[in-house]
C-alpha positions in Angstrom: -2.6 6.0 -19.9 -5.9 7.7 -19.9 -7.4 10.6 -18.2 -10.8 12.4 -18.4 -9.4 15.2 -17.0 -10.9 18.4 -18.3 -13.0 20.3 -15.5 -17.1 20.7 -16.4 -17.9 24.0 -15.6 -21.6 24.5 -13.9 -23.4 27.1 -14.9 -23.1 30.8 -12.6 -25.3 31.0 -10.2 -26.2 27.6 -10.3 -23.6 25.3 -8.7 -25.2 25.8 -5.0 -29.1 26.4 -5.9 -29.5 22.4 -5.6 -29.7 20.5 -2.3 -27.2 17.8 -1.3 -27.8 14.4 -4.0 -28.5 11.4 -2.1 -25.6 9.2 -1.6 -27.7 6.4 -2.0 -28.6 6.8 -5.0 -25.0 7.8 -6.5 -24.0 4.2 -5.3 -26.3 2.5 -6.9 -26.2 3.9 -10.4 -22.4 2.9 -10.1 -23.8 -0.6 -9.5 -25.9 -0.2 -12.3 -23.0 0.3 -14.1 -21.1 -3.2 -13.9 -19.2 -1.9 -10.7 -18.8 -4.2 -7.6 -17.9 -2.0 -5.2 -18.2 2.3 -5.0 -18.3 4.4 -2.0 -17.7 8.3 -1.5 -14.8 10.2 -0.3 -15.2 14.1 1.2 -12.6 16.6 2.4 -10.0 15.5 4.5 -6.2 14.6 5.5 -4.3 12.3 4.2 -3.3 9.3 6.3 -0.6 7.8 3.7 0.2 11.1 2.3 3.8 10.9 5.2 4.3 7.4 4.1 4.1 8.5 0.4 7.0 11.1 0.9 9.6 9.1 2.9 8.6 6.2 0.4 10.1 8.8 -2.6 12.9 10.3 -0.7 14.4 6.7 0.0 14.0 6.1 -3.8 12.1 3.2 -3.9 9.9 4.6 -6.4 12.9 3.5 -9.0 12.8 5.8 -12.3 8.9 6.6 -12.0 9.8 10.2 -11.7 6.3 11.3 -12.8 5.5 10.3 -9.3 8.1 12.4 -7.4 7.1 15.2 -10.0 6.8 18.5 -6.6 3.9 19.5 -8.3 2.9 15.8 -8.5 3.3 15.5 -4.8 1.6 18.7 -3.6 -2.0 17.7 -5.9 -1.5 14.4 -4.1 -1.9 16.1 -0.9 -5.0 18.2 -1.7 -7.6 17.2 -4.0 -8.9 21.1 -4.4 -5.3 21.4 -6.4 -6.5 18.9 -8.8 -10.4 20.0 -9.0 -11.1 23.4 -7.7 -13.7 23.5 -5.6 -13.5 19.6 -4.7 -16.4 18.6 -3.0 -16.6 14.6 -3.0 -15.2 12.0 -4.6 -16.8 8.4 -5.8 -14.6 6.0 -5.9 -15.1 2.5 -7.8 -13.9 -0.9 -7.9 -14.3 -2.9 -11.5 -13.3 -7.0 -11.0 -10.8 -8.7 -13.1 -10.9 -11.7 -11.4 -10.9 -15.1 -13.6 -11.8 -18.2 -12.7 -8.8 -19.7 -11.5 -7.6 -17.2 -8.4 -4.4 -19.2 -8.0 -3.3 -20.3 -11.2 -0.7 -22.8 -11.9 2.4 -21.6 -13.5 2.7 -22.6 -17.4 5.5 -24.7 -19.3 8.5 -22.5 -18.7 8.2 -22.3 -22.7 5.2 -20.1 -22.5 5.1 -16.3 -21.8 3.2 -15.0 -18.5 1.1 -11.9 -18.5 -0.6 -10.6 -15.7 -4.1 -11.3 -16.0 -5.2 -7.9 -16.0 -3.5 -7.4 -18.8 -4.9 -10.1 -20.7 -8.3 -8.2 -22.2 -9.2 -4.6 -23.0 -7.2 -1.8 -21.8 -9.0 -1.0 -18.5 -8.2 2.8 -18.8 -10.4 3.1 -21.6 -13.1 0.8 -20.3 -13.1 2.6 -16.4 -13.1 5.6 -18.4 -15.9 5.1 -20.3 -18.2 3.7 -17.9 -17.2 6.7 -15.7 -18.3 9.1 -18.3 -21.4 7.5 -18.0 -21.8 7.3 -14.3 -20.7 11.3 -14.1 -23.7 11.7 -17.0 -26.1 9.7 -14.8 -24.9 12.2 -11.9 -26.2 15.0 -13.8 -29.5 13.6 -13.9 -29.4 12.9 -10.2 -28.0 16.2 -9.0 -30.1 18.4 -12.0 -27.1 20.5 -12.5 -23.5 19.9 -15.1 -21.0 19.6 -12.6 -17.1 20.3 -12.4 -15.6 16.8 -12.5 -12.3 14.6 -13.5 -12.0 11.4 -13.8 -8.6 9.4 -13.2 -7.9 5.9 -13.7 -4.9 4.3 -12.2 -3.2 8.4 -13.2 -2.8 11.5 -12.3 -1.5 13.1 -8.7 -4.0 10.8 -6.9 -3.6 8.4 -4.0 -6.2 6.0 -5.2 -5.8 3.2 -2.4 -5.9 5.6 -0.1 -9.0 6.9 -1.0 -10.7 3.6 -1.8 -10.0 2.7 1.9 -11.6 5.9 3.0 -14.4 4.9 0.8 -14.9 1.8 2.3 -13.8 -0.7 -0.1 -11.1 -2.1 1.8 -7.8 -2.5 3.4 -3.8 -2.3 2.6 -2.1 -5.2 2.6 1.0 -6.1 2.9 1.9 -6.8 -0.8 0.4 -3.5 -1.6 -3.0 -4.0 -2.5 -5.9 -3.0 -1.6 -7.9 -6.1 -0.1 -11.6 -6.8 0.5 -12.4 -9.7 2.7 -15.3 -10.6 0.7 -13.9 -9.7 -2.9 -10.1 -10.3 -2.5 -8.1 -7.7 -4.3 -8.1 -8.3 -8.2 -9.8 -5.2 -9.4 -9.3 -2.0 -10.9 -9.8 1.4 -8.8 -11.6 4.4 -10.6 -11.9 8.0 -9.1 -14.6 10.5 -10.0 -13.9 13.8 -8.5 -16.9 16.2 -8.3 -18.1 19.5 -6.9 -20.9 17.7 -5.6 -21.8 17.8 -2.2 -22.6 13.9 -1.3 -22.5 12.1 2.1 -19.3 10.1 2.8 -19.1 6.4 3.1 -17.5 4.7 6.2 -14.4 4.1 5.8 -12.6 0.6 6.0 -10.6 0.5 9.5 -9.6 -2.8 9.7 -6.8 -4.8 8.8 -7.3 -8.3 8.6 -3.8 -9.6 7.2 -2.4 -10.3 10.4 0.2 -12.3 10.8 0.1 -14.0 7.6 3.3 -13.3 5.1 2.7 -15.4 1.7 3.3 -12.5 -0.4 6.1 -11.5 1.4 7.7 -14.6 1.4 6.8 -16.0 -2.3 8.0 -13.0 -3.7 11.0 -14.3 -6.0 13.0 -11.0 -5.8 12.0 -9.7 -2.1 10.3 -7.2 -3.4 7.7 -6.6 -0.4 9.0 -5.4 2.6 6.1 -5.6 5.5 4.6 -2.4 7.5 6.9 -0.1 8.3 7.0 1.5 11.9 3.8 3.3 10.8 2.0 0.6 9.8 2.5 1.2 6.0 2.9 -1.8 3.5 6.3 -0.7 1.9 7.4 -1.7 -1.4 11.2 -1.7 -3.2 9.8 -1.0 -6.6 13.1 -1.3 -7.8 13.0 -5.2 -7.3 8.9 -5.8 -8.3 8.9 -8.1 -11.5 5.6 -5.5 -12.3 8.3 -2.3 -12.0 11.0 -4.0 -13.8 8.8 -5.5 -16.7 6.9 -2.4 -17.2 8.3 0.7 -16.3 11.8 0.2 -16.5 12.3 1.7 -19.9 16.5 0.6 -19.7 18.1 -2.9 -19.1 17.1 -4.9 -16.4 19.6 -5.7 -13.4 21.5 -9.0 -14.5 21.1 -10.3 -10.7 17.3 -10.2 -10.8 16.7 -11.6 -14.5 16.9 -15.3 -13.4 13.9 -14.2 -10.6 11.7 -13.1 -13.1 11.1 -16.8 -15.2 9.1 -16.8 -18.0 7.0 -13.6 -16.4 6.7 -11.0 -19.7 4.3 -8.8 -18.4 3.6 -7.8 -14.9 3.3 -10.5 -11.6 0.4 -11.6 -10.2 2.6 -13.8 -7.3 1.8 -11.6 -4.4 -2.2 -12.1 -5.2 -2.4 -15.6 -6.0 -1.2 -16.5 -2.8 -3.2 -14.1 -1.1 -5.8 -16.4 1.3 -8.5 -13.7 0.9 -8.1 -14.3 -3.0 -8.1 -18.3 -2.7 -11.0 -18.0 -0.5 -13.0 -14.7 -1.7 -12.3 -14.0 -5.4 -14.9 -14.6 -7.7 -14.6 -14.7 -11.8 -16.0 -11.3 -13.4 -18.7 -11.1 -15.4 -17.6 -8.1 -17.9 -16.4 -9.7 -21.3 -13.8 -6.7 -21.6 -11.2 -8.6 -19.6 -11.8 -11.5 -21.0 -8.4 -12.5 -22.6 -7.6 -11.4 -26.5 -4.5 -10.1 -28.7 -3.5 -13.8 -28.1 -2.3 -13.2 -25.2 -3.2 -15.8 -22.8 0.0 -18.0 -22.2 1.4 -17.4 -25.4 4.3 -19.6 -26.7 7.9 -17.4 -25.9 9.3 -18.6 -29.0 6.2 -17.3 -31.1 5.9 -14.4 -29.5 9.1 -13.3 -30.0 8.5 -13.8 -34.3 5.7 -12.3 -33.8 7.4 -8.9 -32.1 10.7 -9.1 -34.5 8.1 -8.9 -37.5 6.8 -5.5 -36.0 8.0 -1.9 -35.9 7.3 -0.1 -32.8 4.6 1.5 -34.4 3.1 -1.6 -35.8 3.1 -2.7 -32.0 1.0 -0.1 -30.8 -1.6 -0.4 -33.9 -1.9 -4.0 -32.7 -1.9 -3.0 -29.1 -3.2 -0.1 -28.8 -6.6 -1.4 -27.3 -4.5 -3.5 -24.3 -2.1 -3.0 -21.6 1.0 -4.4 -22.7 1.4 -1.7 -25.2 2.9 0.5 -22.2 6.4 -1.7 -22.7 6.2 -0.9 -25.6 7.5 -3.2 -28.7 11.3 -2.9 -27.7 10.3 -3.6 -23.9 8.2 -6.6 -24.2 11.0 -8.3 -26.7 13.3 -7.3 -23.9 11.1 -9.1 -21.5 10.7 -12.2 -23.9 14.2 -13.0 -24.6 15.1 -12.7 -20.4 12.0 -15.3 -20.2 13.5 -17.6 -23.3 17.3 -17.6 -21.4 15.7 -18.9 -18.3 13.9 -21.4 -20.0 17.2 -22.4 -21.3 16.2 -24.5 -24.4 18.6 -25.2 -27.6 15.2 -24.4 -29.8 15.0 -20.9 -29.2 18.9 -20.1 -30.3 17.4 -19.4 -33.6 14.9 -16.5 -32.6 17.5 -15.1 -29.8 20.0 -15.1 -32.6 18.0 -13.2 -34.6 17.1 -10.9 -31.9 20.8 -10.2 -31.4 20.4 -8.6 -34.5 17.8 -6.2 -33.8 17.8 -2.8 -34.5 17.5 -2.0 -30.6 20.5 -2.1 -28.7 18.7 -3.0 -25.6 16.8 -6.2 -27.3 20.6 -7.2 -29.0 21.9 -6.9 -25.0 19.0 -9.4 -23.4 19.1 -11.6 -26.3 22.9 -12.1 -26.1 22.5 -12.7 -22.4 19.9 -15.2 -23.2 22.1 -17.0 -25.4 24.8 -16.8 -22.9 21.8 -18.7 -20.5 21.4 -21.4 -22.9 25.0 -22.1 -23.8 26.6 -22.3 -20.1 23.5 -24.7 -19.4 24.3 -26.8 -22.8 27.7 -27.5 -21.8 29.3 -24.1 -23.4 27.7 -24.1 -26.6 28.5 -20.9 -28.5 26.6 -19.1 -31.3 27.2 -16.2 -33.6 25.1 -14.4 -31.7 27.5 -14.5 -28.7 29.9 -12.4 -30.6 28.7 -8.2 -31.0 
């Protein structure tokens, strides 16, 4: 993950000797910048910050314990814990989108990776062009400013904010939704000392009665508004949760649900209407897909992890996403997606993968095999055998 979060001190004297910058203006150097949306957040109470808490006491937030962290929680409720002296916060959306908002699913013999994950790491590219839109700020305001920039990190409630920015609503599978844009981009925070006029915020909700995500969901992951009006999400059971930030085995009962998914889910947004209807290919080359990893075949990727150390993973990755599973995590991931394909030609890399040096690739790869031989009439291997 990446984080610009180092506070820039403004000179003494100085930080109140400048009038208010226009709003305006801010807005439309983020535009300038390649960002769709942006809008500006001030002081004020949390809405979800209730929601967040019960959501981590019932556990649903699985073994992410860097987001039930008490000092975690506390910043989360007050921005002036993470920048002292907190003024306003700009808050900006960056599209992913591609040009097929509902893509059909690939031969079960090729890997599926969420499409943000496809390109450039976006933490470094939101944090760049952050860096230049706080520089541009400078200009604006005539005055260094205190600042930090987060991207999808830190003790921030991002959606939350983006929704009291303007740029849209919750839904029920979680994400924040525009009804013109749909919901596949990335959310960047600025945090500032600068004193800059709010936007309006977003106060409608326009999923209605409408439950595709909940229902196409393959491990019922999604589980509606609560009493409050929340979207609530098990993270325990999202294919995203499970394929990415569960660092130990994943639950036998859920492995057939995940197919031939190896990196993230993109389920609950493809069948999103507002997405069918609204979304809209981006024009930024930085997501367009690299590291040969658009639909990749299982079986070669799978060599092409066994031939790598963990360190040679993240030298190859370094500059994308998936290098969060990291190399024993996305080899986990591969040989659950090769047993549900269930085909006699990828014995051979699953047995060598019951060989590896990790004990939890050796586990999913002699479940895979397990997969393979009950479906070709109780085939055994020597892999079967520890």
């Amino acid at each position: 993950m990446t984080r610009r979060d180092q506070p820039r001190a403004a000179p003494a004297g100085k930080a109140r000797d400048n009038p208010v910058v226009d709003s305006d203006r801010v807005l439309a150097e983020a535009r300038a910048l390649g960002f769709e949306m942006a809008g500006v957040v001030t002081h004020g109470d949390s809405e979800h910050m209730a929601h967040f808490r019960r959501w981590i006491e019932s556990g649903l937030h699985g073994h992410m314990d860097y987001l039930s962290r008490p000092d975690a929680v506390t910043r989360r409720a007050d921005l002036d814990r993470t920048l002292p002296g907190f003024q306003s916060a700009l808050v900006v959306a960056h599209s992913y989108a591609d040009d097929q908002p509902t893509t059909p699913p690939p031969h079960p013999s090729r890997a599926i990776i969420a499409r943000y994950a496809r390109g450039r790491d976006y933490h470094h590219v939101l944090s760049d062009r952050l860096e230049s839109l706080a520089h541009r700020l400078e200009v604006l305001a005539g005055r260094p400013f205190r600042r930090r920039i987060y991207v999808d990190t830190g003790p921030l409630l991002e959606r939350e904010l983006a929704v009291r920015a303007g740029l849209g609503w919750f839904g029920k599978n979680t994400m924040l939704i525009h009804p013109r844009r749909g919901s596949y981009f990335f959310l960047g925070v600025l945090l500032t000392d600068l004193e800059l006029e709010p936007s309006t915020p977003f106060t409608e909700d326009h999923c209605g009665t409408c439950r595709k995500c909940l229902d196409a969901c393959p491990t019922g992951a999604l589980l509606g508004y609560d009493d409050n009006g929340a979207p609530v999400m098990d993270a325990t059971r999202c294919i995203s949760y499970l394929t990415i930030e569960l660092k130990g085995p994943i639950p036998v009962e859920l492995r057939p649900a995940i197919g031939n998914r190896v990196y993230g889910c993109d389920i609950c947004q493809e069948v999103c209407p507002w997405n069918e209807r609204f979304s809209s290919p981006a024009a930024d080359p930085a997501y367009s897909p690299g590291f040969d990893l658009d639909n990749p075949s299982l079986i070669d990727l799978a060599t092409r992890l066994l031939e790598m150390s963990g360190k040679a993973f993240l030298r190859q990755y370094h500059d994308s996403p998936v290098s969060r599973a990291r190399r024993n995590g996305l080899l986990r991931n591969v040989c659950v997606a090769l047993g549900n394909w269930g085909a006699a030609e990828a014995v051979p890399v699953l047995e060598r993968a019951a060989g590896d040096q990790s004990e939890l690739v050796r586990e999913h790869a002699r479940w895979a095999l397990e997969q393979i031989g009950a479906e070709d009439g109780g085939r055994c291997t020597d892999a079967l055998s520890d």
